[in-house]
N, C-alpha and C positions, 0 to 999 in steps of 0.2 A: 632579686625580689626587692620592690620600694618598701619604705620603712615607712609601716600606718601609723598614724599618730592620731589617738581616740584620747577626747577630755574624760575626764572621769564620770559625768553623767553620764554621756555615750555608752562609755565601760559596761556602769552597772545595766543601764537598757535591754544593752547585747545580752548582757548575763540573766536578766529577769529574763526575758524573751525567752531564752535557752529552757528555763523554765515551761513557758507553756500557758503560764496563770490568766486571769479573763483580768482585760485593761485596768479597770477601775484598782484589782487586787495588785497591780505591776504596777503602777502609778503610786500607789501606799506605800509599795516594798520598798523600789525609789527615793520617793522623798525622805523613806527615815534612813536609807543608804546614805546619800548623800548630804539629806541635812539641812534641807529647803525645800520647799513646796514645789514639784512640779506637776502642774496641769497638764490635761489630755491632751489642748494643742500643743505645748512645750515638747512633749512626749512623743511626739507621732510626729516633730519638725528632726529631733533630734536622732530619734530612731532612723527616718531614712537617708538624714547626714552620715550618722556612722553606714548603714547598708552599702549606700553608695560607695565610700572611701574602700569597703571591703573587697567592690563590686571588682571581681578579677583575680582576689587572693586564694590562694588555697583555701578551703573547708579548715578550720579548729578542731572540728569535731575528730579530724580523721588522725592516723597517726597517733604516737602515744602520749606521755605527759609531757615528756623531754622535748618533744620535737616543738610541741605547741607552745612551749614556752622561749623556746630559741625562736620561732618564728617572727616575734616581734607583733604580734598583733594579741597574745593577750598582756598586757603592760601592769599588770594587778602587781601590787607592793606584797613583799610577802610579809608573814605575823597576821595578828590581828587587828584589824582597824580601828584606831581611835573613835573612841565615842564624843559626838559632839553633845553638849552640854545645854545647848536650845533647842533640840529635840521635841517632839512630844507626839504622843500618837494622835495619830486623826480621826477623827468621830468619837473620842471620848469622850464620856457625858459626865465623869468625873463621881460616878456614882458606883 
């Protein structure tokens, strides 16, 4: 099996997606995921970069924890992930 190599936005993408949520709410999750703005076309280029690199690999879904983590395709750090500190949530009106 080739070894995927997904950037971190990629990652989380995959992961919101997994999710289900409507764009606009996946796009929010994202940016405060990672820590910069990504817009709907950022979003929708990046999304089917990673798809494709998938395009051929076993399903994540299937199989149990163990396997999916030995697979090499989900690459997530374990612990908790540092908080970035220029952060801020979007559409706050500050009120």
């Amino acid at each position: 099996m080739s070894d995927v190599v997904l950037t971190e936005l990629q990652e989380e993408i995959l992961d919101i997606e997994r999710m289900g949520l409507p764009r606009r709410d996946a796009m929010r999750l994202v940016t405060q995921r990672v820590g910069f703005f990504v817009g709907q076309t950022r979003y929708q280029q990046e999304l089917e970069k990673a798809l494709k690199l998938l395009e051929g690999q076993p399903n994540p879904s299937a199989g149990t924890e163990t396997e999916r983590e030995d697979s090499g395709v989900n690459r997530r750090r374990p612990g908790p992930r540092p908080r970035s500190a220029g952060t801020h949530q979007i559409g706050s009106t500050g009120g």
